[in-house]
C-alpha positions as CSV (number, residue, x, y, z in Angstrom):
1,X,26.7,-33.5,46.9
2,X,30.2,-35.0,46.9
3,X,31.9,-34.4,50.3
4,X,35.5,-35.2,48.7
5,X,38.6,-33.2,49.8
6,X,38.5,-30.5,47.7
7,X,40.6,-26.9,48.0
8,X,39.3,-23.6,49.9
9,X,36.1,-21.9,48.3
10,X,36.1,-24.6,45.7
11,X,32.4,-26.5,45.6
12,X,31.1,-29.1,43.4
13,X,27.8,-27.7,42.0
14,X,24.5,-30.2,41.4
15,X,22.5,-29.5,38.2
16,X,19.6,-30.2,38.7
17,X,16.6,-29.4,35.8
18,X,19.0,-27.4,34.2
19,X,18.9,-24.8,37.6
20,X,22.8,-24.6,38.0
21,X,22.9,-23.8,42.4
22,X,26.3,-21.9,42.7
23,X,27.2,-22.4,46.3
24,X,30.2,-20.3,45.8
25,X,31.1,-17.0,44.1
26,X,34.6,-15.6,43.0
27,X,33.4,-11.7,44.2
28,X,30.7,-9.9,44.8
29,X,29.5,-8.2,41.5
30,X,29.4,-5.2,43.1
31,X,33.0,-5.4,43.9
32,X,33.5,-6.1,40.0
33,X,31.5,-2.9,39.4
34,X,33.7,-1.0,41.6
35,X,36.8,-2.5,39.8
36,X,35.3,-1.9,36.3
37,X,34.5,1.3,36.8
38,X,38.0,2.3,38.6
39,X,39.8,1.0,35.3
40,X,37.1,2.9,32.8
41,X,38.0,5.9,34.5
42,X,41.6,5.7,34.3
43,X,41.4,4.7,30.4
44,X,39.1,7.4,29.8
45,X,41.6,10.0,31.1
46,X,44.6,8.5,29.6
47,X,43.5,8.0,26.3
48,X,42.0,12.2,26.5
49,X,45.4,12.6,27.2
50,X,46.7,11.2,24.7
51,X,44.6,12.6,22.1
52,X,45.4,16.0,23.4
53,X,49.4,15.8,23.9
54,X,50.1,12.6,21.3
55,X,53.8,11.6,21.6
56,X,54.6,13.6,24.5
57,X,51.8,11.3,26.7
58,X,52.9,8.5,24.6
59,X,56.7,9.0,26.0
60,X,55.7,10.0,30.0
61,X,53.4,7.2,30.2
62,X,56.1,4.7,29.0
63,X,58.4,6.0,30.9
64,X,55.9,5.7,34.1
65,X,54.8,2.0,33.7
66,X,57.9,0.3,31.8
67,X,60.3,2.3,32.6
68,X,61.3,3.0,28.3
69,X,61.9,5.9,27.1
70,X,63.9,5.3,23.9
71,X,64.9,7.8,20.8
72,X,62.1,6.6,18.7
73,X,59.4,4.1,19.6
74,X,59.2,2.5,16.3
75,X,62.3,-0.3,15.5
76,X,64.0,0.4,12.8
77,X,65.2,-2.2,10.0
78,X,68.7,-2.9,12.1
79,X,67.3,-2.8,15.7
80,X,64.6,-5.6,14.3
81,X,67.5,-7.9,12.3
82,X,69.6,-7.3,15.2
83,X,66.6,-8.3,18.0
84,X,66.1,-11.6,15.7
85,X,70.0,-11.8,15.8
86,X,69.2,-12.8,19.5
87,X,66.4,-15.1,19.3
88,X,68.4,-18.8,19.1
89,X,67.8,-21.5,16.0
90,X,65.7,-23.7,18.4
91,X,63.3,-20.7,19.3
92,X,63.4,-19.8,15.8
93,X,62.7,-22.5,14.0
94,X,59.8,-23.2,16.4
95,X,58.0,-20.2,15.2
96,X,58.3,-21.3,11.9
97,X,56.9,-24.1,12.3
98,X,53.9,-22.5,14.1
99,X,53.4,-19.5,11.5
100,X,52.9,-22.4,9.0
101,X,50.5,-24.2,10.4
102,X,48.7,-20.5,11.6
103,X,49.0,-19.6,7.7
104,X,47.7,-22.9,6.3
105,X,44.6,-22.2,8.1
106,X,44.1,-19.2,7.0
107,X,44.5,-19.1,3.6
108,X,42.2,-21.8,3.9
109,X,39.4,-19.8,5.2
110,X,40.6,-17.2,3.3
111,X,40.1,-19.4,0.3
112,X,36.1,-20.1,1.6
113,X,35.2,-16.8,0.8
114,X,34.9,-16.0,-2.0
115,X,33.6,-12.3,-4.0
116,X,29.8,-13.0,-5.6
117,X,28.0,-11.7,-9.1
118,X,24.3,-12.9,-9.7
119,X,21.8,-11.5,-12.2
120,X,18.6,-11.7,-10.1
121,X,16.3,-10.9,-13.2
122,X,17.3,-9.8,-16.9
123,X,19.2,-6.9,-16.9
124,X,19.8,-6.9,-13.3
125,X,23.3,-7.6,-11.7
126,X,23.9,-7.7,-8.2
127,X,27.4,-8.9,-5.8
128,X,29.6,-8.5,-3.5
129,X,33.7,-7.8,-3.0
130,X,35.4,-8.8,0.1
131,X,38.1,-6.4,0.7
132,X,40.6,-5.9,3.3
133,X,40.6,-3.2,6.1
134,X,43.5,-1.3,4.9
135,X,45.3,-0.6,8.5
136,X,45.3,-2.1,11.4
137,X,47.1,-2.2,14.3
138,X,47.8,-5.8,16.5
139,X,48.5,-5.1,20.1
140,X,51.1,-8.1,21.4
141,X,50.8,-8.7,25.4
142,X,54.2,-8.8,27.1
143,X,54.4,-8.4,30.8
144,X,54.5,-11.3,32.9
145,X,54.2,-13.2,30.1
146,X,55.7,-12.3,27.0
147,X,52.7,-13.6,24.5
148,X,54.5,-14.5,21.1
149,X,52.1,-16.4,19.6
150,X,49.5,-13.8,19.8
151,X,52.3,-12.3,17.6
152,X,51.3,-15.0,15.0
153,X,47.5,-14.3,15.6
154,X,47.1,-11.0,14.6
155,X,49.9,-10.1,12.6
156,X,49.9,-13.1,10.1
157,X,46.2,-13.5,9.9
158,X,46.2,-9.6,8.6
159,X,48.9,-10.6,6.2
160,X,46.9,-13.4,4.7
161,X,43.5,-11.6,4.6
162,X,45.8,-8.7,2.7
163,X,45.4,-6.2,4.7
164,X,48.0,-3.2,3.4
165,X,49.3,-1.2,6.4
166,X,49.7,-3.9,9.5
167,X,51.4,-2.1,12.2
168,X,52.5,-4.0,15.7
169,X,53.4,-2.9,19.4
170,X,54.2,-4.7,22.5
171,X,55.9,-3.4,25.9
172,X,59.4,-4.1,26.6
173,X,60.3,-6.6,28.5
174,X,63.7,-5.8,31.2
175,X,63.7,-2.4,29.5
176,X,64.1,-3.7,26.1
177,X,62.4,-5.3,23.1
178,X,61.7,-9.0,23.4
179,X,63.4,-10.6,20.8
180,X,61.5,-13.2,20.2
181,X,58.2,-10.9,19.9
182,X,60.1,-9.0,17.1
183,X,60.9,-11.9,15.0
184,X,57.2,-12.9,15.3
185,X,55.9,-9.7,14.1
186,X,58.7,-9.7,12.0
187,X,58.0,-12.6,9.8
188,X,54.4,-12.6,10.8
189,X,54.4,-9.2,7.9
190,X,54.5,-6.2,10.1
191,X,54.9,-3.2,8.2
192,X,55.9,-1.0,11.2
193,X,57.3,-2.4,14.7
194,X,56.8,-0.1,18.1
195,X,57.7,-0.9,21.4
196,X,55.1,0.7,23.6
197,X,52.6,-1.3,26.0
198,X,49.3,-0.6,27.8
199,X,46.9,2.3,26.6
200,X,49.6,4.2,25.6
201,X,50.1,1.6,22.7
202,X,46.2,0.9,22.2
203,X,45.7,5.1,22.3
204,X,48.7,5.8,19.8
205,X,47.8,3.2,17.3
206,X,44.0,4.0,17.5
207,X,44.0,8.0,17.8
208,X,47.6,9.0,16.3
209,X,50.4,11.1,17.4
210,X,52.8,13.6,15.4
211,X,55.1,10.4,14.7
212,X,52.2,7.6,14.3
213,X,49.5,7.3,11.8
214,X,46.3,6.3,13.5
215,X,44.8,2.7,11.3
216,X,41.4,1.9,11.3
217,X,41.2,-1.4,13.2
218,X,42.6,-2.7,16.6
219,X,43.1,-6.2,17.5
220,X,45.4,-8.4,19.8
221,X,44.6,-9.3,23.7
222,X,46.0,-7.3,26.9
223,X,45.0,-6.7,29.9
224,X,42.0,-5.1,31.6
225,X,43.1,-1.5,31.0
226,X,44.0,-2.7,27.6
227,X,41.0,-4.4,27.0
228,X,38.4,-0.9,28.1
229,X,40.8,1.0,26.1
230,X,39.8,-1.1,22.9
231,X,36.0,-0.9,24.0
232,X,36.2,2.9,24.6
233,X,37.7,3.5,21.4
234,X,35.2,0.9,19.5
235,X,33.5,3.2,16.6
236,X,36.3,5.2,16.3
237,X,38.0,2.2,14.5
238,X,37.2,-1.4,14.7
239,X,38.1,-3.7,17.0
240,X,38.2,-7.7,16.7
241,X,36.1,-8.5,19.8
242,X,35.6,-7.4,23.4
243,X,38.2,-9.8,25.5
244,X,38.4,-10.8,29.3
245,X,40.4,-13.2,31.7
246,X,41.0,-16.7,29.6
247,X,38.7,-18.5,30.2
248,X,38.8,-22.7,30.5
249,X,36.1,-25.6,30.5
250,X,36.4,-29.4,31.1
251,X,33.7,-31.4,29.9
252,X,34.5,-35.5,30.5
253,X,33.0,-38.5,31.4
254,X,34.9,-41.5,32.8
255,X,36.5,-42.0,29.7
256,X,39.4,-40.6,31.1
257,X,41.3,-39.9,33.9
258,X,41.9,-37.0,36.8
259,X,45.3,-36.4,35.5
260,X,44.2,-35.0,32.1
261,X,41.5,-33.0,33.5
262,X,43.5,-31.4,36.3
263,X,46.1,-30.9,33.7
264,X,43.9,-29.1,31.0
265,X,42.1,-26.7,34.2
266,X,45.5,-25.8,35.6
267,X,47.5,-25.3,32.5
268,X,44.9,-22.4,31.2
269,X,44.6,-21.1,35.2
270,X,48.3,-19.6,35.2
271,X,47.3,-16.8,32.9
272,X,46.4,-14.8,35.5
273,X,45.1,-14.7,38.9
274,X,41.2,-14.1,37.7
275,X,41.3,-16.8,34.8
276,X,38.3,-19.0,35.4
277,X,38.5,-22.4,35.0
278,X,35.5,-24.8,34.9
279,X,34.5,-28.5,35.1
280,X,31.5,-30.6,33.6
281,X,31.4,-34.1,34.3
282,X,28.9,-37.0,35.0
283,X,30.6,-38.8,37.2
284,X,31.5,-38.3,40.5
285,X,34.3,-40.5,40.8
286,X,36.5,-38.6,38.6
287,X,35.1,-34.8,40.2
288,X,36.3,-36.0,43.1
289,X,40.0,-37.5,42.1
290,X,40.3,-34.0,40.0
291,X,39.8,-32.5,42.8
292,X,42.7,-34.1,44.5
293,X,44.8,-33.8,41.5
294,X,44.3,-30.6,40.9
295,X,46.4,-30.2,44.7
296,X,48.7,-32.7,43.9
297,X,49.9,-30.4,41.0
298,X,49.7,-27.1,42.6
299,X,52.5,-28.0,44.9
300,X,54.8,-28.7,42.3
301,X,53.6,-26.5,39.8
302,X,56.4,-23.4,39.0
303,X,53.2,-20.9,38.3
304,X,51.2,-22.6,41.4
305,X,50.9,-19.1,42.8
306,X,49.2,-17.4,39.9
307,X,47.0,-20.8,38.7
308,X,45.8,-21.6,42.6
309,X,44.4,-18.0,43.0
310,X,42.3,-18.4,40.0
311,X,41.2,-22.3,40.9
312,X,40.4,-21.1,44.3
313,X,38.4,-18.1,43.5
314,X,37.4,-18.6,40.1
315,X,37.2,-22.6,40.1
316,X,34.3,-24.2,39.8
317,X,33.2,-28.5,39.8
318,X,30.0,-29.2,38.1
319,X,28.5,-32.1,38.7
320,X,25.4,-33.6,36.2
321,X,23.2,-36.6,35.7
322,X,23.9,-36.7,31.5
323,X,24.9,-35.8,28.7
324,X,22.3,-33.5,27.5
325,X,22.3,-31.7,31.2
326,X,26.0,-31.2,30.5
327,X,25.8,-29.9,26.9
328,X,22.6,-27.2,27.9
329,X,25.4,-26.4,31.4
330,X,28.1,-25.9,28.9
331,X,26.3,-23.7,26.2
332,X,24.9,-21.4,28.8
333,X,28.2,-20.8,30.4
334,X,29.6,-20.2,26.5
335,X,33.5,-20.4,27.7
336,X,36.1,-19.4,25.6
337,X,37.9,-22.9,25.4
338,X,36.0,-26.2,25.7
339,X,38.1,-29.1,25.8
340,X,35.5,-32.2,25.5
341,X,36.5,-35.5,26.4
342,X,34.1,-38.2,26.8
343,X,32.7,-41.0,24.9
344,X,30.8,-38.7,22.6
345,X,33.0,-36.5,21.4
346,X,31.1,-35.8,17.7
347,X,27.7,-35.3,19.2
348,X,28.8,-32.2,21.4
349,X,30.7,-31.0,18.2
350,X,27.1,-31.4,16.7
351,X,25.6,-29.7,19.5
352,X,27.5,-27.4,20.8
353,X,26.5,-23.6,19.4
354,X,28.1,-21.4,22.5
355,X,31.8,-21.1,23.0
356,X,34.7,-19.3,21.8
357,X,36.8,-22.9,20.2
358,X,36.7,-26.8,21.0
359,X,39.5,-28.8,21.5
360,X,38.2,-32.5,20.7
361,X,39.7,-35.9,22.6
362,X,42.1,-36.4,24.7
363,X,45.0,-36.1,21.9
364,X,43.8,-32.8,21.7
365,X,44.7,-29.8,24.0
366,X,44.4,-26.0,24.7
367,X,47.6,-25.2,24.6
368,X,48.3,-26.3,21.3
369,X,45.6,-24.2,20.0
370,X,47.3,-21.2,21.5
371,X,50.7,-21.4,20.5
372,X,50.8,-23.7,17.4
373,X,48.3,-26.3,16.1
374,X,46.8,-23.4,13.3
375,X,43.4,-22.1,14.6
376,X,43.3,-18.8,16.3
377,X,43.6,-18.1,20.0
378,X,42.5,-14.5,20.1
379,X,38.7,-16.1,20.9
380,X,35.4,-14.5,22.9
381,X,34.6,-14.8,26.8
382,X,32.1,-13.6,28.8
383,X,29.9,-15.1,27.3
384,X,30.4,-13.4,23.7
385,X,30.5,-17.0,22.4
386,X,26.8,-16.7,22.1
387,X,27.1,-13.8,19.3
388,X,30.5,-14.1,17.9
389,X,33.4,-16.1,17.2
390,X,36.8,-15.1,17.7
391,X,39.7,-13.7,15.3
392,X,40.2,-14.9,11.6
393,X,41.2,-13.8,8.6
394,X,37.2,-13.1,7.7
395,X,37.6,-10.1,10.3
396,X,39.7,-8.4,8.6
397,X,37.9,-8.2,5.5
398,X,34.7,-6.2,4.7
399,X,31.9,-7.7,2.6
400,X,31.0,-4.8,0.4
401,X,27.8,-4.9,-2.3
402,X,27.2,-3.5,-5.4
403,X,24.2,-3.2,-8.5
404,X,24.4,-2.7,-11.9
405,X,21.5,-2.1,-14.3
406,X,22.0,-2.8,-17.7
407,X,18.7,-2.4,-19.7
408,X,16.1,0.0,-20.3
409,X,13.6,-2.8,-19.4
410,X,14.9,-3.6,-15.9
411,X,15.5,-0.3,-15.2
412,X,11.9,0.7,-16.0
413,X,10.5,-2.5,-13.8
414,X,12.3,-2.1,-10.9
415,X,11.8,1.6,-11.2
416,X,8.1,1.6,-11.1
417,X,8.0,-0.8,-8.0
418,X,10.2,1.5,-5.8
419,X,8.6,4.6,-6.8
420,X,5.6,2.8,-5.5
421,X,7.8,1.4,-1.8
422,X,9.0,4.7,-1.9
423,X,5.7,6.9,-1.8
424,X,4.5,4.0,1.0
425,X,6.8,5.4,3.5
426,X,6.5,9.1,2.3
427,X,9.9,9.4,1.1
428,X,8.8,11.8,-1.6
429,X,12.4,11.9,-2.7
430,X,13.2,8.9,-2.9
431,X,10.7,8.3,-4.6
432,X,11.6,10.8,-7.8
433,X,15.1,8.8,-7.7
434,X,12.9,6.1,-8.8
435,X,10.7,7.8,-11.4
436,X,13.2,9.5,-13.5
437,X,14.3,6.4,-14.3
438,X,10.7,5.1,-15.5
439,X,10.5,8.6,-17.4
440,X,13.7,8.5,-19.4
441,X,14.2,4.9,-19.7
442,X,10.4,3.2,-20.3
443,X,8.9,6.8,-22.0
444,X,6.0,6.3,-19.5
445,X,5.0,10.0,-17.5
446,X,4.7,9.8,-14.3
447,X,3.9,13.1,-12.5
448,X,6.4,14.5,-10.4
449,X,5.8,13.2,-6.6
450,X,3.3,10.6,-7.3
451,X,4.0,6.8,-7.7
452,X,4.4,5.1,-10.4
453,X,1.2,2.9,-12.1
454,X,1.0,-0.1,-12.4
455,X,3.2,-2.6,-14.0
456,X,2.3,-3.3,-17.5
């Protein structure tokens, strides 16, 4: 165990067989219960609310939380040219730029998927069409942090996957619409603009109001109340994935130095005060000169405040004997963003089969996956890595199938061996489906509610 300096309630774990010993613990899950439960309760009753009294909620709980309470919630043509008015060239042409490299990458993976037609046997014609959701509405996060990128995310990735109705909301921010939010959604290919936050924005776009047609997806981060509201409402339209805290992981080796990896654990720690931030690493030399650079920055950090309360709670130092006890830590834990550096690099690309996205080398970094490199930043935590991956075009298009039958002699085959599937499970019904077809289009009589005979 490495008896370094290290910062309150921060410990550096020892792997050993795989059996991860955590010596220390953000909270109490029952004390997450508690919270989880506080917050399900609150959506649950604002979004009834909602449903009951449409804009009228819409407009009292705006005017409770951000203080916005304007003629119309929706921006028209003029108030969006003239928020984009504000948004200065520098700003501007850096969302260009990003968009670009967002929308090269997907209408590449739009590209990879492509509709299918395949005659399976003579006569018999079987595919798929991938067609778009045709509404959806992309939540933007503003408060503490206005989040344009996610902008980018959600409202361009609809746009490339074609998705027909795109609608987008995010709070204001000091009582009016953040500028450079607007110009995102903007050029992003938002077909209607709203400035509403929280679950009054999640509720409206999801359930409708007298002013707002209700679409039949929801994607886009937020925060906790955000995030339930988008669970709660799950089945009632789609949503892209079920989102917590940011979540960050380290994996390195002494192939590089404490200054990166303190650097990479902070930078994704100032989200928010619960954003957890993890460590793998072999060697104990550089856990241990993290550890001190992670205080070194914290005192000259601007967002210290926010980042130390999530290192300090929700911090933790891994220590390993290899490579393979670091790769089975890493997949188990499934973060959301893995940034490996070590000597390696390929094989844990090759092995890795848990996590939300990988950032590869030390060229390579978070934060350029979440404001501008291409690949998407809306991405799974809490473990949801292990059964999906995050936003892309892909989710907002629906693989449909079809089948055709276009002879009397496949019709008649295929007929005879479902009336027969059919008649094994009961389905008398079914069955008949089935033998119609062998009566009128191979002459053969088959009694009504018995199975088919036998091939010929």
């Amino acid at each position: 165990m490495i008896a370094a300096k290290k910062p309150p309630h921060v410990q550096i774990k020892k792997v050993s067989k795989m059996a991860v010993q955590y010596l220390h613990k953000s909270k109490p899950e029952s004390e997450k219960a508690a919270e989880d439960a506080k917050v399900r309760a609150v959506v649950e009753a604002t979004l009834g609310d909602i449903e009951a009294r449409g804009d009228a909620a819409v407009r009292e709980l705006s005017e409770k939380f951000d203080n916005y309470s304007p003629i119309s919630f929706r921006l028209s043509e003029s108030e969006i040219q003239a928020a984009m008015q504000r948004v200065s060239t520098r700003d501007m042409d850096d969302i260009k730029f990003a968009q670009k490299q967002i929308r090269n990458f997907a209408e590449a993976q739009r590209a990879s998927m492509t509709d299918v037609e395949v005659e399976t046997m003579p006569g018999v014609i079987l595919g798929h069409r991938n067609i778009p959701v045709q509404s959806v509405g992309c939540y933007v996060p503003g408060g503490k942090f206005p989040m344009v990128a996610s902008a980018h995310m959600s409202v361009l990735t609809a746009s490339v996957a074609g998705v027909p109705r795109i609608i987008a909301s995010a709070p204001p921010v000091n009582g009016e619409p953040h500028p450079a939010i607007v110009a995102a959604m903007h050029m992003g290919g938002a077909h209607e603009i709203y400035v509403m936050g929280g679950i009054q924005a999640i509720g409206a776009m999801a359930i409708g109001t007298e002013t707002i047609d209700p679409v039949h997806m929801l994607v886009g981060p937020g925060n906790a109340f955000v995030a339930e509201a988008k669970r709660q409402l799950y089945g009632r339209v789609g949503i892209d994935l079920f989102a917590g805290p940011t979540e960050t992981m380290v994996i390195a080796d002494d192939t590089v130095d404490a200054e990166l990896c303190a650097t990479d654990l902070l930078g994704q720690a100032e989200h928010g005060y619960n954003s957890p931030a993890a460590m793998i690493t072999c060697s104990e030399k550089l856990a241990r000169a993290t550890l001190e650079e992670i205080e070194r920055i914290l005192s000259i950090l601007p967002t210290s405040e926010t980042a130390r309360a999530s290192w300090e709670n929700y911090g933790d130092m891994i220590l390993c004997d290899s490579h393979e006890e670091m790769l089975a830590v890493a997949n188990d834990m499934a973060y959301e963003h893995v940034q490996i550096m070590t000597d390696r690099d390929d094989w844990y690309l090759e092995n890795m089969h848990s996590y939300g996205a990988l950032f590869l080398g030390p060229r390579t970094n978070v934060a350029n996956g979440d404001k501008v490199i291409g690949t998407n930043h809306t991405l799974p935590t809490k473990k949801a890595g292990r059964y999906t991956g995050g936003l892309w075009v892909g989710k907002f298009l629906k693989t449909h199938s079809y089948q055709r039958i276009e002879t009397d002699e496949a019709a008649t085959l295929v007929g005879e061996y479902g009336s027969r599937l059919c008649m094994l499970e009961g389905f008398v019904g079914h069955a008949e489906q089935c033998n119609v077809r062998v009566r009128r289009y191979g002459g053969k009589n088959v009694p009504y509610g018995e199975a088919a005979e036998c091939v010929s």
